[in-house]
Every structure is written in C-alpha cells, then in structure tokens.
DOMAR-503813 format. One line per field, with one value per atom (N, C-alpha, C): residue number from 0; residue in one letter; atom name; x, y, z. Coordinates in steps of 0.02 Angstrom, whole numbers, plus 50000, padded with zeros to 5 digits. Example, Ala and Ser with C-alpha at 12.3 -4.5 7.8 and 13.67 -1.06 7.14 Angstrom:
k: 0,0,0,1,1,1
r: a,a,a,s,s,s
a: N,CA,C,N,CA,C
xx: 50660,50615,50660,50642,50684,50645
yy: 49716,49775,49835,49888,49947,50002
zz: 50390,50390,50390,50354,50357,50394
This chain:
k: 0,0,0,1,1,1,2,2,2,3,3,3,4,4,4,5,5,5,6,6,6,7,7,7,8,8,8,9,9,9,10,10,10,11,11,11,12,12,12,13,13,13,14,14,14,15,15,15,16,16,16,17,17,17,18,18,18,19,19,19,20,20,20,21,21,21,22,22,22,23,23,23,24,24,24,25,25,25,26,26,26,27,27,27,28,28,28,29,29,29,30,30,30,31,31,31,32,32,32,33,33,33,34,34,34,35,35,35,36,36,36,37,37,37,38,38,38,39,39,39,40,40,40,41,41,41,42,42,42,43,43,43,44,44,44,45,45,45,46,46,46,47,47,47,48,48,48,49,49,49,50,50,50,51,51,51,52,52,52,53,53,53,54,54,54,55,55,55,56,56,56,57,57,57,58,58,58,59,59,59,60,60,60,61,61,61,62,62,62,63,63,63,64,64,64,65,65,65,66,66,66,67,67,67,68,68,68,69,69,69,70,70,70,71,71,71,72,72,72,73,73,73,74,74,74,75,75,75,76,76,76,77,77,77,78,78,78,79,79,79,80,80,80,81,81,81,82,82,82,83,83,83,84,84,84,85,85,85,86,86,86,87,87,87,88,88,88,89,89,89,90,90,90,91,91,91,92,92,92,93,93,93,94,94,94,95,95,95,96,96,96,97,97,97,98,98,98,99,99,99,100,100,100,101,101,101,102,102,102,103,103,103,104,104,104,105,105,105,106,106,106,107,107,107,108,108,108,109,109,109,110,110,110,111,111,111,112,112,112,113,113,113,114,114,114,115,115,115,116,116,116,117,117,117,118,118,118,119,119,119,120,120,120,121,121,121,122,122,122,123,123,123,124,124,124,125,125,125,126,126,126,127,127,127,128,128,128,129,129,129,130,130,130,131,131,131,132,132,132,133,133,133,134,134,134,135,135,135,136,136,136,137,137,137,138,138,138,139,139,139,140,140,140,141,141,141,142,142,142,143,143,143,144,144,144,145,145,145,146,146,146,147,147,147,148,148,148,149,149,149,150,150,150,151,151,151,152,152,152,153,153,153,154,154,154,155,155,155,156,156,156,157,157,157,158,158,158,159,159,159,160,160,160,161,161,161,162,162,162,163,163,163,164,164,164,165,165,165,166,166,166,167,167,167,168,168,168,169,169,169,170,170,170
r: x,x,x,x,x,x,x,x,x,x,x,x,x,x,x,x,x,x,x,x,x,x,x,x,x,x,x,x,x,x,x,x,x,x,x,x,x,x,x,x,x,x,x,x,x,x,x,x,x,x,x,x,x,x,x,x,x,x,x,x,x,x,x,x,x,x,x,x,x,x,x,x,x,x,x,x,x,x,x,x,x,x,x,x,x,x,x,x,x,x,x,x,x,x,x,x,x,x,x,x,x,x,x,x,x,x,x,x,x,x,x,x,x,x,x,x,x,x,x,x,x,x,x,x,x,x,x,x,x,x,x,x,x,x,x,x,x,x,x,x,x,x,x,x,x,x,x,x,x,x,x,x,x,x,x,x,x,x,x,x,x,x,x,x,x,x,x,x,x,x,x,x,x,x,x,x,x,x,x,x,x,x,x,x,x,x,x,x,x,x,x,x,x,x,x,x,x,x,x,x,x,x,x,x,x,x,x,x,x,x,x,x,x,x,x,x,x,x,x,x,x,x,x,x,x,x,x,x,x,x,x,x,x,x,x,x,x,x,x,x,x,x,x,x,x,x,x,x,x,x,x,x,x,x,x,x,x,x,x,x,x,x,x,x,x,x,x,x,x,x,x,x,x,x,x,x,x,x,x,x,x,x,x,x,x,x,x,x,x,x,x,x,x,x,x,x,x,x,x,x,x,x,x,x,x,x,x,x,x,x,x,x,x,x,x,x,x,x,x,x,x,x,x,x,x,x,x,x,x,x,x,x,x,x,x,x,x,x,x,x,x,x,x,x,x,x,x,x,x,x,x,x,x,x,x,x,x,x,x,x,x,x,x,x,x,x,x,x,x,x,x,x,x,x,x,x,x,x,x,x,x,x,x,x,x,x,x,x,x,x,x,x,x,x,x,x,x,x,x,x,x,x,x,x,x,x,x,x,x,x,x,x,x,x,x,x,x,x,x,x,x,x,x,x,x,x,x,x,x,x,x,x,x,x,x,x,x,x,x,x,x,x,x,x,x,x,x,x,x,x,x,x,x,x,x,x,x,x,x,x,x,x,x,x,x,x,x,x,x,x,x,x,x,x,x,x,x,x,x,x,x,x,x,x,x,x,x,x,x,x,x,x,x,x,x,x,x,x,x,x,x,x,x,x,x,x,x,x,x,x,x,x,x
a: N,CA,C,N,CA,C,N,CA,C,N,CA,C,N,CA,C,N,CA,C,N,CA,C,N,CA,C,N,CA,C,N,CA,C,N,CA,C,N,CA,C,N,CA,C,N,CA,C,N,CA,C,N,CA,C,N,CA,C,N,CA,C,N,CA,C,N,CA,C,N,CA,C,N,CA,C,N,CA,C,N,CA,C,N,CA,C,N,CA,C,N,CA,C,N,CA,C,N,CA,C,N,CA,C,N,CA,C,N,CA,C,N,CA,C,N,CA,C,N,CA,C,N,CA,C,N,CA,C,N,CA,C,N,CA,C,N,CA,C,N,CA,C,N,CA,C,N,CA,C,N,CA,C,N,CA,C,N,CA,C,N,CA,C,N,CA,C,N,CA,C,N,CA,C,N,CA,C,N,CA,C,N,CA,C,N,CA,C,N,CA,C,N,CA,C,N,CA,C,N,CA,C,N,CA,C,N,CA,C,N,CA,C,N,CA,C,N,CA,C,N,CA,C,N,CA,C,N,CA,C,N,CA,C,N,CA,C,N,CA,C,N,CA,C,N,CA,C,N,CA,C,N,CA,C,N,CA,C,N,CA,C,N,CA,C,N,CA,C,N,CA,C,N,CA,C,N,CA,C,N,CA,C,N,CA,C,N,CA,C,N,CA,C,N,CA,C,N,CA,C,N,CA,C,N,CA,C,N,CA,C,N,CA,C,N,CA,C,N,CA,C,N,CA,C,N,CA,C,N,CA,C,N,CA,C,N,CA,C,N,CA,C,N,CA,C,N,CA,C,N,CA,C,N,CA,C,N,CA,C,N,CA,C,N,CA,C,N,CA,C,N,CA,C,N,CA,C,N,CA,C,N,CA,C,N,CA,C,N,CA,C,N,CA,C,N,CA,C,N,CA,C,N,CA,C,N,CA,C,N,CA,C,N,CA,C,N,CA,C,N,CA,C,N,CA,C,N,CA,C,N,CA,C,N,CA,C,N,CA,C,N,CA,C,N,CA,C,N,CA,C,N,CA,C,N,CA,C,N,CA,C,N,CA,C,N,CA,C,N,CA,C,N,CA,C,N,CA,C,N,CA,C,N,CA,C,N,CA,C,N,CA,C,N,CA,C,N,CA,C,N,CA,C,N,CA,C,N,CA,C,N,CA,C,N,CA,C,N,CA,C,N,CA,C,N,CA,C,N,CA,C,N,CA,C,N,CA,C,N,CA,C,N,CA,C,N,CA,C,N,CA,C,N,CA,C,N,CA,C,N,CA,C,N,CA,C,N,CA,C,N,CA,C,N,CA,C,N,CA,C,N,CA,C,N,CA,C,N,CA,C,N,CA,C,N,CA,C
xx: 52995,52931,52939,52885,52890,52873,52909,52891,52818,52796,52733,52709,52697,52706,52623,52603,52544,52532,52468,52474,52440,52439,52415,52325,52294,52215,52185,52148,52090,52069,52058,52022,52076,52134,52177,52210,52190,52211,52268,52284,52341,52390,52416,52494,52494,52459,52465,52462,52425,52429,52494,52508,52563,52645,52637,52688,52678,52611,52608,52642,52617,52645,52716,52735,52820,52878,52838,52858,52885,52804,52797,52843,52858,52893,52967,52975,53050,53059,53020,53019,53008,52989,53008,53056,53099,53172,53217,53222,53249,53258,53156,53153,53171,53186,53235,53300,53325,53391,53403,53354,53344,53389,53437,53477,53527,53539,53586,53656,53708,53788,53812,53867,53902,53907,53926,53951,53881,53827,53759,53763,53742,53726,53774,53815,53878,53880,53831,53856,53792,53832,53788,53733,53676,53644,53603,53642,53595,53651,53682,53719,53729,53673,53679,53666,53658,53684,53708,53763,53828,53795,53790,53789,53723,53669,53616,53630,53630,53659,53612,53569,53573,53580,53659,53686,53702,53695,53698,53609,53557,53484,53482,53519,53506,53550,53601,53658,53590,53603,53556,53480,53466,53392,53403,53463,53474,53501,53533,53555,53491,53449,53380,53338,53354,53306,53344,53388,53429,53442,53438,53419,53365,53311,53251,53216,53240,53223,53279,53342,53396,53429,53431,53463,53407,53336,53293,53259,53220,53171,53192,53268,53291,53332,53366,53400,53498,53497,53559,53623,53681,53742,53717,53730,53735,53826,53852,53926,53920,53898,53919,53875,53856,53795,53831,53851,53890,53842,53788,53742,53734,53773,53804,53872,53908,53971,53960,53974,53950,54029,54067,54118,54084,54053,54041,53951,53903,53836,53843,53854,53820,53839,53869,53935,53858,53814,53770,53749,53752,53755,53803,53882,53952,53940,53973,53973,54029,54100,54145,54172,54189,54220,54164,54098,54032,53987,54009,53953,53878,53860,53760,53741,53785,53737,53744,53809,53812,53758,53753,53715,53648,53623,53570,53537,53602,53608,53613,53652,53661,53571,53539,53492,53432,53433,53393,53404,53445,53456,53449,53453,53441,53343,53327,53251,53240,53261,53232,53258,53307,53312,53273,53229,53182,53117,53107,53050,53032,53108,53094,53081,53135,53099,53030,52997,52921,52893,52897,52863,52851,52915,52933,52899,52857,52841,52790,52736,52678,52669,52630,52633,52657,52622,52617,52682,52726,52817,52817,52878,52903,52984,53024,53094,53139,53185,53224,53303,53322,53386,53369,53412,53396,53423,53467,53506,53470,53415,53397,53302,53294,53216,53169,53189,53166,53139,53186,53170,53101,53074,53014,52966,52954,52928,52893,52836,52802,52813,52811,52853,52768,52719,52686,52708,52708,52745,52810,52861,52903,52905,52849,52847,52807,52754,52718,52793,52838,52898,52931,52943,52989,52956,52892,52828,52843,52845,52837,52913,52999,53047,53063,53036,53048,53012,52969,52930,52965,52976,53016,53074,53105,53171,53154,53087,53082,53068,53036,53017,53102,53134,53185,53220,53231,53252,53235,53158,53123,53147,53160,53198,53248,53318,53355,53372,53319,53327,53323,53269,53260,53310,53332,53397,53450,53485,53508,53521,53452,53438,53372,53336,53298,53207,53229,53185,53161,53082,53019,52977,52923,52882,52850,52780,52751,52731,52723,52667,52604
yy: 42580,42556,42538,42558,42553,42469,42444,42375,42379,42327,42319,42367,42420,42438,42453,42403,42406,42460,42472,42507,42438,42468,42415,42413,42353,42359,42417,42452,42487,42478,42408,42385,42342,42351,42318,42347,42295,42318,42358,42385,42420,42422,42366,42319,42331,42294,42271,42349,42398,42462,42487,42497,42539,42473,42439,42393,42410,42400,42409,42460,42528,42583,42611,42577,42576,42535,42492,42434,42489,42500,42544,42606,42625,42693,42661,42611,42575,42556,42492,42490,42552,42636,42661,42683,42697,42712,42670,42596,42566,42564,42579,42563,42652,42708,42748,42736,42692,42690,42621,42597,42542,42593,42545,42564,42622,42634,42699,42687,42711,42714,42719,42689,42714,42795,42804,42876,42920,42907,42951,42946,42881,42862,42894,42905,42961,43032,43060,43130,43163,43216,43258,43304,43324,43358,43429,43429,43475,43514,43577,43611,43624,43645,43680,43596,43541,43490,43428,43422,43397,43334,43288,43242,43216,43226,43204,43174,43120,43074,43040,42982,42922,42888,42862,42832,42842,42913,42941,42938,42941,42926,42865,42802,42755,42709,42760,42746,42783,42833,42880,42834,42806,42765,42697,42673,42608,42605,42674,42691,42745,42763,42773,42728,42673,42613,42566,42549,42552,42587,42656,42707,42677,42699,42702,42593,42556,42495,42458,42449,42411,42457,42525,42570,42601,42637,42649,42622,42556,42519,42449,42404,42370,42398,42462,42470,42464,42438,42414,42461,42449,42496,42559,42593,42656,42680,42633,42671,42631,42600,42539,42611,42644,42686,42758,42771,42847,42913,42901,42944,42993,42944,42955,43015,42998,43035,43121,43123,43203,43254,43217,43243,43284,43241,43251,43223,43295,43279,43248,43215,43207,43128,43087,43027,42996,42971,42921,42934,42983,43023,42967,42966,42968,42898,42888,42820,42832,42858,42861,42782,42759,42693,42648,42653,42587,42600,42550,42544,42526,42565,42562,42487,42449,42357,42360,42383,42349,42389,42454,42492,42462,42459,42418,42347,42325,42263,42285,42314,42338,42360,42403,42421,42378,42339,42271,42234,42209,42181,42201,42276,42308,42339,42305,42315,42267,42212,42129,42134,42164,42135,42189,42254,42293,42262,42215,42192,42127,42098,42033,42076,42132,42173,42178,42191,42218,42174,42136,42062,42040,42011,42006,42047,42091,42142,42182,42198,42244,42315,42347,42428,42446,42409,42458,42451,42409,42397,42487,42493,42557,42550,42599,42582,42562,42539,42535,42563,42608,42652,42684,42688,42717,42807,42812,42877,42913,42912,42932,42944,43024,43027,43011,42999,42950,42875,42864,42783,42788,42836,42833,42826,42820,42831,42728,42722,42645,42640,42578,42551,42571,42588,42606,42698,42737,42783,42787,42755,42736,42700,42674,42646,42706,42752,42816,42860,42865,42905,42869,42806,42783,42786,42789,42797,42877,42920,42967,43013,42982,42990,42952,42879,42842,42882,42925,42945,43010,43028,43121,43071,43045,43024,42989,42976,42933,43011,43026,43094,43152,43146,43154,43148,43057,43017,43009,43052,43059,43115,43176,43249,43228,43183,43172,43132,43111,43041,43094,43110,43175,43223,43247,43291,43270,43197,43160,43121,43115,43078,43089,43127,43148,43095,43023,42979,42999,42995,43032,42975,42977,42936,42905,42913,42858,42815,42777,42701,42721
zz: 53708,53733,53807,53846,53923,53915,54002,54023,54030,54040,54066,54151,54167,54215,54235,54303,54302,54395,54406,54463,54493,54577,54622,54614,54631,54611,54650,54626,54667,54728,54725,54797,54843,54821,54871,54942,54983,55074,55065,55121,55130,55112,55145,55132,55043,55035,54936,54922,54924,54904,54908,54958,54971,54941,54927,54924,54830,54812,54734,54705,54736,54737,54730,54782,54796,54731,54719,54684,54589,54570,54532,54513,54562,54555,54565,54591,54589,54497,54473,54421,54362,54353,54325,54338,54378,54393,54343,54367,54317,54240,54235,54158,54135,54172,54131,54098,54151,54136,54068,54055,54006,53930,53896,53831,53847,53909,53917,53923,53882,53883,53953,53969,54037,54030,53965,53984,53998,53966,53978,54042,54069,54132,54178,54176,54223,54226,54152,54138,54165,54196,54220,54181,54193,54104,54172,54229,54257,54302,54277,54305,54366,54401,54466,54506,54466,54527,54487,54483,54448,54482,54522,54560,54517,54519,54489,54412,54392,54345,54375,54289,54311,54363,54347,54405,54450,54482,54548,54581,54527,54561,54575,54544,54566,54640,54654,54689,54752,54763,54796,54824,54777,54811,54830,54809,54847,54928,54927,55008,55031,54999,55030,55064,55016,55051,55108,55111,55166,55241,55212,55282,55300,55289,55313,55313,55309,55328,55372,55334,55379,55446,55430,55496,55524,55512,55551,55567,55544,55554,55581,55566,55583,55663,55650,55716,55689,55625,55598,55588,55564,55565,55526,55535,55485,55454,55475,55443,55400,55360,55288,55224,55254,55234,55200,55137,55117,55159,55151,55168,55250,55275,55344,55347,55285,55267,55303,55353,55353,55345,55282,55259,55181,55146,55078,55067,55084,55100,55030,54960,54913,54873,54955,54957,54930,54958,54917,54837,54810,54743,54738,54734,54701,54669,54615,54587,54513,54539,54514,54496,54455,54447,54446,54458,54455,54403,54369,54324,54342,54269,54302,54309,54274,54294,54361,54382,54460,54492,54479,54515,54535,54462,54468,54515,54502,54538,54614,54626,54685,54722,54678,54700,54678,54659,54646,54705,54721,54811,54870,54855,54916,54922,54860,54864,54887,54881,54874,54969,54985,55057,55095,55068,55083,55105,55044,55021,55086,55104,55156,55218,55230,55294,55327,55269,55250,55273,55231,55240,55297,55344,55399,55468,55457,55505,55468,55537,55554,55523,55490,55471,55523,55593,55633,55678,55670,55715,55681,55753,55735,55747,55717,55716,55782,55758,55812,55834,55789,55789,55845,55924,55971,55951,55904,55893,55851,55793,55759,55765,55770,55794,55726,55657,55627,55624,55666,55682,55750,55759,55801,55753,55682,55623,55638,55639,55627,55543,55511,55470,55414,55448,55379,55362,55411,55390,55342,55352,55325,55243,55230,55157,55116,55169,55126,55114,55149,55133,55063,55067,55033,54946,54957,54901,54874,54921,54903,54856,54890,54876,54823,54824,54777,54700,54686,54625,54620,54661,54664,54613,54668,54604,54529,54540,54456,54424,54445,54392,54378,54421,54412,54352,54364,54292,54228,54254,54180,54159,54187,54152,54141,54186,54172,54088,54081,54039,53975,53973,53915,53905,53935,53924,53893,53890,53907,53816,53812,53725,53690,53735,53703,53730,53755,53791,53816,53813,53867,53873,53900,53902,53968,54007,54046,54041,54081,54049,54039
C-alpha cells in the first residue's frame, strides 16, 4: 500500500507548486524502495545498464541534488561530489559496501539541506559556480530541472521495482 502521497494544491503560488512537486516525486522514490532486501536493492534487473539498482537511483539523486543546489547554485566544492569522477562516468550510480538505510538517509539529508537552500533564497538568485555554464541557471530553473529528473528517476524505480518482485503501483 502506497504512503499517503498527496500533489501540491491547484491554486498554489509558485514556490509551494514547484516545491510540492519536487517533494512528491522525492517521496515516491523512497516509497519504491519501502520492504526491499539488500540484495534486491543492489541487483541489477536491467542488462544493458548494470548500474541502475535501487540503490544506485537513490545514490544517483542524492548527488543530483547536491550538484545542482550546493555546487551550482551555492558556488560550493564539487570534489566531495562522485559525479565529478571523470574516471568512472557512473561513480554517483556505485554503492558497493552501502546499505540502502544509509542511502536513504544519506539522501534524506541531502534533501533536507536542499530544502534549507531553497528556502533561504529567491526563484529568481542565479548560481554561483564561476566554472560551470549551468550555474548561470536562476534557482527557479533549477528546481523545474530537479522536478523533472527527480520523476524520470521515480518512474525508473517503478520498472525497476517491478522487475525486481513483481511491486507496481501509483498513488
């Protein structure tokens, strides 16, 4: 049975829209991964891309949300960041040795310190990474992206999840 997963109101301003939105498609990510084994959560169920697991979508969107708020929109390090790795394009995927709680956790904090970013600042601030022509992106651009990557990967987790045990389901 799905969580309670509601959308943002009809008539709500911007901010609340696009924040509802985002929110939403974060929380079905999670609630895929709700009752799943370490080992599901690790195994790959999609040949031609071994990396896509579970716990590689959720590894993958916690250093998504990171790019695009703490290193493009903040201006912040990008080497703490796998995604940077331009050894192994698929290092934010990897989650050899981490279990999905931490993952979770991991990407539960890195929403919550998304979420104070947000807060903290204007649609209309625009980034501040002088190296990266993303960070010319104003911070409402940036949450329609994170809206839009954030649901690509839930729908993801929903084929994944099905393949996986057979679990389907929207709210």
């Amino acid at each position: 049975m799905p969580p309670s997963l509601v959308r943002p109101p009809f008539q709500a301003d911007e901010r609340t829209a696009l924040l509802g939105w985002l929110n939403l498609q974060r929380q079905i990510l999670r609630w895929k991964c709700e009752g799943l084994s370490e080992a599901d959560a690790h195994r790959s169920v999609i040949p031609t891309s071994p990396a896509m697991t579970m716990a590689g979508l959720i590894s993958h969107m916690r250093w998504v949300e990171h790019i695009w708020l703490e290193v493009l929109f903040l201006g912040g390090d990008e080497t703490q960041n796998p995604s940077f790795d331009e050894t192994d394009e698929d290092a934010d995927w990897r989650t050899d040795g981490i279990t999905l709680k931490q993952l979770l956790a991991e990407y539960e904090a890195q929403c919550a310190r998304s979420d104070e970013i947000v807060s903290a600042a204007s649609l209309d601030d625009v980034g501040r990474h002088p190296d990266y022509r993303s960070s010319k992106a104003n911070l409402r651009w940036m949450l329609i992206h994170l809206v839009e990557e954030t649901g690509r990967h839930a729908g993801h987790a929903d084929i994944v999840r099905e393949l996986l045990d057979g679990a389907k389901g929207y709210y």
